[in-house]
C-alpha positions, 0 to 999 in steps of 0.5 A: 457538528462543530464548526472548523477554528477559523484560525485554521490555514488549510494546506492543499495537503489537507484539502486533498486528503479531505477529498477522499473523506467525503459523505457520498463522493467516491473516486470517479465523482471526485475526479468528475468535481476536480474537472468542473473546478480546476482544483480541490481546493473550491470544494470546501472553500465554496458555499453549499450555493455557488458549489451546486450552481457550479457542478450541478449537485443538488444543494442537499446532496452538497450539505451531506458530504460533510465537508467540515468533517472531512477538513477536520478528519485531515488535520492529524492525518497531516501531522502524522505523515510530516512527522513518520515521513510518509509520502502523500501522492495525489492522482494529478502528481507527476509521482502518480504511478502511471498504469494505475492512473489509466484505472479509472476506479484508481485512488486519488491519493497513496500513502508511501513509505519507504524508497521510491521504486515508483519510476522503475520501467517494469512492474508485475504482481505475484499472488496466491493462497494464505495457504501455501505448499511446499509447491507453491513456495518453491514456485515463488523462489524460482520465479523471484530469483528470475527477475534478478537484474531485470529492472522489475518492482514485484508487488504483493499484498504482505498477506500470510501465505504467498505474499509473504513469500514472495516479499522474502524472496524479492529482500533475499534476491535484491528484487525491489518490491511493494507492499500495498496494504488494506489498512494505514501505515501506522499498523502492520497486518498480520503481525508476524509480517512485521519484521518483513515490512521493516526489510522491505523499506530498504529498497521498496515501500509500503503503499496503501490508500488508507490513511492513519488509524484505519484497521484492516477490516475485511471489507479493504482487501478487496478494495487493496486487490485493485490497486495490486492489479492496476499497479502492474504490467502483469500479474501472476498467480502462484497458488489459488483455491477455486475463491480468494482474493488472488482471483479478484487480483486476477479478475480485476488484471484482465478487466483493466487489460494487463496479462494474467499468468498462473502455473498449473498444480495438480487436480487433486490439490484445492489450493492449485484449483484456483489456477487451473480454473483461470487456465481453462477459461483462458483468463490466465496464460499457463507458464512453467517458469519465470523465464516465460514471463519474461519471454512473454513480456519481452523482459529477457534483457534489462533496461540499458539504463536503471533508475537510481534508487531513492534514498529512504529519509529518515525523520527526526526524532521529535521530544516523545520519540527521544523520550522513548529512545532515552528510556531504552540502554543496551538492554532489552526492555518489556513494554510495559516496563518502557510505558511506565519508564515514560509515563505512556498509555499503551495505545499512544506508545505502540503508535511511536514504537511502529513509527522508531520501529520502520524508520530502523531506530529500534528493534523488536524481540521476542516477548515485547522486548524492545532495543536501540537499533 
């Protein structure tokens, strides 16, 4: 393995990043680390030695957690959330959400981006099925469009199906939301749901505890689903089958004692299995309406005072982004026609289209076709 330029001056940025990159160290272990040594900074400063004398690991155990890698791994991950204006909250940050902080498998660090919605008093997730019905769909409609004015942040995962929905709903109500990812924020997963994260940046955010140039591989959302339970005060079940990730959400809920909520659907419909299961074990309070779950909650009047919201910081456009914007007239240009214009490789263009994309600069068209904003 090569050695790190000794010329490198790590930030505590860096270091914390680093932390979650570590061979053989998961969230718990780190926070357990962070306790013996007052800091993260130790964990890669120390020797192999005086670290295992300090925290009792084995010496073999501390030369396998790769800590020169994971320094390493951090240095373009700092460059790239200074230069999309991503913000990093750290598990000890006073930004930390505080119901996901009492989690204790919560992550030590989020990628935010977007507006602050991270003080707002009252938070509940709503999910279901890829597969919604007209049912379910006018569930969500009603039950977003109950949280008006309320001071309540609704979280989803911006899956197809019912998260989607209940993003649309949350931008068409003016209810602020939060989309946590299974992947970095330099990508938006599926697709389609671009546009709808682009809309969600205007009065919420995109959070995820990925980094950059991690691909939504099946294994995250499971991961994510924890993060979409512990965030919450409560989490509601719109439409489920008998398996899926809503259940997961909704196991993890109860596990971390938060309130389950689930509308009941019809016996002969499979996506609304899901639901009538949680029901029947009592591991869900069967509700009708919105209004219940603001009943339940206590959240019929909203708070005498509101936080105000975050101005969301745009970044400046650095000489590659310029070139790009320079390249693109009032017209609508392919893709291909603006990798040829600025002498780019498609991989290293898409990249800096997500990021003038998000930040609103420019807009996507059908086909490929991109215009200045």
């Amino acid at each position: 393995m090569p050695k790190i330029p000794f010329f490198v001056d790590y930030t505590y940025l860096h270091h914390r990043i680093a932390l979650t990159m570590l061979h053989g160290i998961g969230p718990r272990k780190a926070r357990k680390l962070i306790d013996i040594l007052g800091d993260c900074e130790p964990i890669f400063a120390l020797s192999a030695l005086q670290l295992s004398r300090r925290t009792k690991l084995k010496k073999s155990f501390i030369e396998g957690m790769r800590r020169e890698e994971a320094l390493e791994r951090s240095l373009p991950i700092v460059s790239f959330i200074d230069k999309h204006a991503i913000d990093v909250v750290y598990y000890l940050d006073d930004g930390y959400p505080k119901r996901l902080a009492e989690c204790p498998d919560a992550p030590l660090l989020l990628y935010k981006k977007g507006t602050n919605p991270l003080h707002y008093s009252r938070w509940v997730s709503v999910v279901g099925t890829r597969n919604a019905t007209a049912y379910g769909k006018t569930i969500c409609k009603e039950l977003i469009r109950s949280f008006q004015g309320k001071d309540i942040v609704v979280v989803s995962g911006l899956a197809l199906g019912i998260d989607a929905y209940v993003h649309r709903y949350c931008v068409e109500f003016g209810v602020p939301t939060v989309a946590v990812l299974g992947h970095g924020l330099d990508r938006i997963y599926p697709t389609s749901n671009r546009e709808l994260a682009k809309q969600i940046l205007q009065d919420g955010a995109l959070l995820t505890e990925y980094p950059p140039n991690t691909l939504p591989d099946r294994e995250n959302f499971p991961q994510r689903n924890r993060i979409v339970a512990g965030l919450c005060d409560a989490t509601v079940v719109v439409e489920s089958r008998s398996k899926g990730g809503s259940l997961i959400t909704a196991d993890l809920a109860n596990g971390y004692d938060r309130d389950v909520f689930a509308f009941p659907g019809s016996v002969l419909l499979s996506t609304s299995s899901g639901c009538n299961d949680l029901i029947r074990s009592n591991k869900a309070h069967l509700i009708q309406s919105g209004e219940e779950v603001l009943t339940w909650m206590n959240w019929q009047e909203a708070p005498s005072v509101l936080v105000p919201k975050q101005i969301q910081r745009h970044p400046k456009l650095t000489s590659i982004q310029k070139a790009i914007t320079g390249a693109l007239s009032s017209q609508p240009l392919h893709i291909d026609d603006l990798a040829a214009k600025t002498k780019m490789n498609l991989s290293s263009l898409n990249i800096e289209l997500f990021g003038l994309l998000m930040s609103g600069v420019l807009e996507e068209l059908p086909g490929k076709r991109f215009v200045m904003a």
